[in-house]
C-alpha positions, -999 to 999 in steps of 0.1 A, spaced: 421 661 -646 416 640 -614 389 608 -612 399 601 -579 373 618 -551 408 628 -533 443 643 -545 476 633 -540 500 655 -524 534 647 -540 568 661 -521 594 663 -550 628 668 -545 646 691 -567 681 697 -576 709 711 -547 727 727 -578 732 705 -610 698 702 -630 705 675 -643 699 661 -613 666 669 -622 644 634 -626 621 626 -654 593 615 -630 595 649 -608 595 672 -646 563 646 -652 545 651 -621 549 692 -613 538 693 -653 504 675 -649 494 684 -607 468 709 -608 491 732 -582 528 736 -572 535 752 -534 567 766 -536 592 778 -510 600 806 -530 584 811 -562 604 833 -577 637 814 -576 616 783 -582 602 800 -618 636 796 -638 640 759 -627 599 753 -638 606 773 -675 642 754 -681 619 725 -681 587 737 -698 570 738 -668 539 759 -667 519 746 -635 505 776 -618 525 784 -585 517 794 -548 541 802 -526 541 782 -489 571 794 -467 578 799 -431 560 831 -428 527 818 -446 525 780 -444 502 778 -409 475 800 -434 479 781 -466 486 746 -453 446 742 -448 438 759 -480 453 735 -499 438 703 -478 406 718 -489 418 713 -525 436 681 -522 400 670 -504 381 684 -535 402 662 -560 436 681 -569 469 663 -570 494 692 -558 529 693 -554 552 706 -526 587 716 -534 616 734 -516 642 759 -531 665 728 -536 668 694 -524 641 675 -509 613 696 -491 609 694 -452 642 687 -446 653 717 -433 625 736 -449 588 746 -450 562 719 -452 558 699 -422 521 716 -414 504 707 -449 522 674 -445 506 668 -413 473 680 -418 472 660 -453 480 627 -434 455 638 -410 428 644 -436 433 612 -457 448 627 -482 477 605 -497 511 619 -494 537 609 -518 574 615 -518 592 619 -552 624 611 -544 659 628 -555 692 648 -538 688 659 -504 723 677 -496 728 661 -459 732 625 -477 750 641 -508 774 653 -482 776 622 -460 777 596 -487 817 619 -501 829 628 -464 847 594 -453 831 595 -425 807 567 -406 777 563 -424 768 538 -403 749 560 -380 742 595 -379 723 627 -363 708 655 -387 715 681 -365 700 712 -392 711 747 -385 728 759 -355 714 785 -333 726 818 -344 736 831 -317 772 827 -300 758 814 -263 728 790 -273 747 775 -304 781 767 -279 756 756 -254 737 736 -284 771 720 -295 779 708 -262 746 689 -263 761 671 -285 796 666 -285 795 635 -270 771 618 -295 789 587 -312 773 588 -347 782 611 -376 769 647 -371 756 666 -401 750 705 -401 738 732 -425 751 763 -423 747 797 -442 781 814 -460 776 845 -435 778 826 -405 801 795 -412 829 814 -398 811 818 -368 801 783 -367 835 766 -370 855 787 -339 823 780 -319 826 745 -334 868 737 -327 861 754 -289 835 728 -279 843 696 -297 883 685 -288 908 696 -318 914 670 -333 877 656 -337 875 648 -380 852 673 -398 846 671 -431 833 709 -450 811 704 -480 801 740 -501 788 746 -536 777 705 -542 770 692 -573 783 730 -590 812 739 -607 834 746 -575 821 721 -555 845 714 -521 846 682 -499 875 693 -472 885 672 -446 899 687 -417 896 687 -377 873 706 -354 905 728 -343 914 734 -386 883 739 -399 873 773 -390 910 786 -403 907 767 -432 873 788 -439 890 820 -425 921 817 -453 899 827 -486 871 845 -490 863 822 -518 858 795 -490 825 813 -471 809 816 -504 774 795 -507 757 773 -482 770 746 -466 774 712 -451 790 703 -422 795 669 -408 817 658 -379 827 623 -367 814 610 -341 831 607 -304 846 573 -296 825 556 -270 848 538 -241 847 498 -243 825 489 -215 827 521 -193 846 495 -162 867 519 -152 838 542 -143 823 547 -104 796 525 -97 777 550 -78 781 575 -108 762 545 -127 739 542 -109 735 579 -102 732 583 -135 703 553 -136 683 568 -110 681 602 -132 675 591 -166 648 568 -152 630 597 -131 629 616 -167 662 638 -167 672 642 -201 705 629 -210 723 659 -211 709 671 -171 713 642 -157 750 639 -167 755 675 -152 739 667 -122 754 631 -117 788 648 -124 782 674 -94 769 648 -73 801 621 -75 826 644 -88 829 618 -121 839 637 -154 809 647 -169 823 640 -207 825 605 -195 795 610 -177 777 623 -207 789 593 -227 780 565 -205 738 584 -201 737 579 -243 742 543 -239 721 538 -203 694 562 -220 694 535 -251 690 503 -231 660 522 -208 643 526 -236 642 493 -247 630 477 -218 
C-alpha cells in the first residue's frame, strides 16, 4: 500500500454533530490508511459505516495511549500511513493524542493535520464576542474549590475565554462562574452545535447559570462556554508607582503572574484585580525583552 520507507500519521478532524460536515479528503484518507486510532471505537464505528468505511480500528484513549502511542511509531516507522481521530471535532484538542503526536515528530515520522470543525472556534466564530484574541481555557476542574480558585486565575485575562464543559456539571460551572467573574461580564452559552437544537445564548456571568437552571432541556449535551474578556485600564497612571515596580521586581525574579499580584497587593495595599491586570501586561513586555 505504502512506497514510502515511512508512514504518515494523519490527525483528521471529524464532525462536532452534523455529518455533513464530514470532508471528502478525511472519508478518502481514513478509507485507504492502513490503521485508524480511535478515541472510542465504538461510537467512532457508525460514523466509519455511514461512510463505507472499513479501515480496521484500535482504540487510543486516555487510559491506554502512553502503551499504544509507541506501538504504532513502530508501524508508522515500518511504512503505514495511520490516522488519529477523536470522538468529534479535531483530535488533541481537548482529547487524547498528544503522546503519539510527540513521539511521531520525535521519530521522523510526518504528521499531518486534516483539517475540519473543532467546536471551540465553531463557538467563537457565532458568540459576538472578540475574536481578536483569545485563551482555550478546556475543562474546568471538577471540583468546587480548585475550579473557583482556577477561575480567579483568570478573571482578569483581557482576551476572549473559551470553556468546555459536560451537561452534568454546567450548572455547577456557571454559579462558580457568575461568583468569580463580576455580573455583568458577557458570556455567551453554546450546546448541541451544528444539531438540530443547536443554542448560541448570550448572557452575563451573573444570568448564565439561571438561564441553565430554568429548563432541563438547557443542561442537555456538552458544551461551550466563552466569556469576554476584562477591560484593561488605559495606561494603568492612576496606579502606585511602588506597586509597579513591586510588581516588576516579582515577575522578573520568576513569580508567576497570578503570585506576584497577590503578594504585591499584600505588600502596598493596591487592589489586587488592578494589580492582577497591570502583571498581564508588565509579564508581556518582560518577555519581549
Amino acid at each position: 500500500m505504502n512506497e514510502r520507507s515511512v508512514g504518515v500519521l494523519y490527525l483528521v478532524a471529524t464532525p462536532i454533530g452534523n455529518l455533513a460536515d464530514m470532508s471528502p479528503r478525511a472519508v478518502e484518507i481514513l478509507r485507504r490508511v492502513a490503521l485508524i486510532a480511535a478515541e472510542d471505537t465504538r461510537h467512532s464505528l457508525p460514523l466509519l459505516r455511514h461512510f463505507g468505511i472499513a479501515t480496521p480500528l484500535r482504540a487510543l484513549h486516555e487510559h491506554n495511549e502512553d502503551v499504544q502511542s509507541p506501538r504504532l511509531v513502530e508501524r508508522l516507522l515500518a511504512g503505514e500511513d495511520i490516522a488519529l481521530i477523536s470522538d468529534a471535532g479535531t483530535p488533541l484538542v481537548s482529547d487524547p493524542g498528544f503522546p503519539l503526536v510527540r513521539l511521531a515528530r520525535a521519530a521522523g515520522v510526518r504528521v499531518s493535520p486534516v483539517p475540519g470543525p473543532c467546536a471551540a472556534v465553531v463557538a467563537l466564530s457565532a458568540s459576538g464576542l472578540s475574536c481578536d484574541r483569545f485563551t482555550f481555557a478546556g475543562f474546568p476542574p471538577r471540583r468546587g474549590p480548585a475550579r473557583r480558585e482556577w477561575l480567579e486565575s483568570l478573571c482578569e485575562r483581557p482576551e476572549t475565554l473559551i470553556f468546555y464543559e459536560s451537561g452534568h456539571r454546567i450548572g455547577d460551572f456557571l454559579h462558580d462562574l457568575g461568583a468569580v467573574f463580576p455580573l455583568s461580564r458577557p458570556v455567551v452559552v453554546a450546546r448541541e452545535l451544528t444539531k438540530l437544537h443547536e443554542t448560541v445564548y448570550a448572557t452575563t456571568a451573573g444570568e448564565a447559570a439561571g438561564w441553565v437552571a430554568a429548563d432541563a432541556d438547557r443542561r442537555k449535551g456538552e458544551f461551550v462556554v466563552l466569556v469576554g474578556g476584562a477591560e484593561l485600564q488605559p495606561g494603568g497612571e492612576d496606579m502606585d508607582a511602588e506597586a509597579v515596580r513591586v510588581l516588576g521586581i516579582l515577575l522578573r525574579g520568576g513569580c508567576s503572574v497570578k503570585d506576584a499580584s497577590a503578594l504585591a497587593a499584600e505588600i502596598t495595599g493596591s487592589r489586587r484585580r488592578a494589580l492582577y491586570t497591570r502583571a498581564l501586561r508588565l509579564a508581556e513586555e518582560i518577555d519581549h525583552v
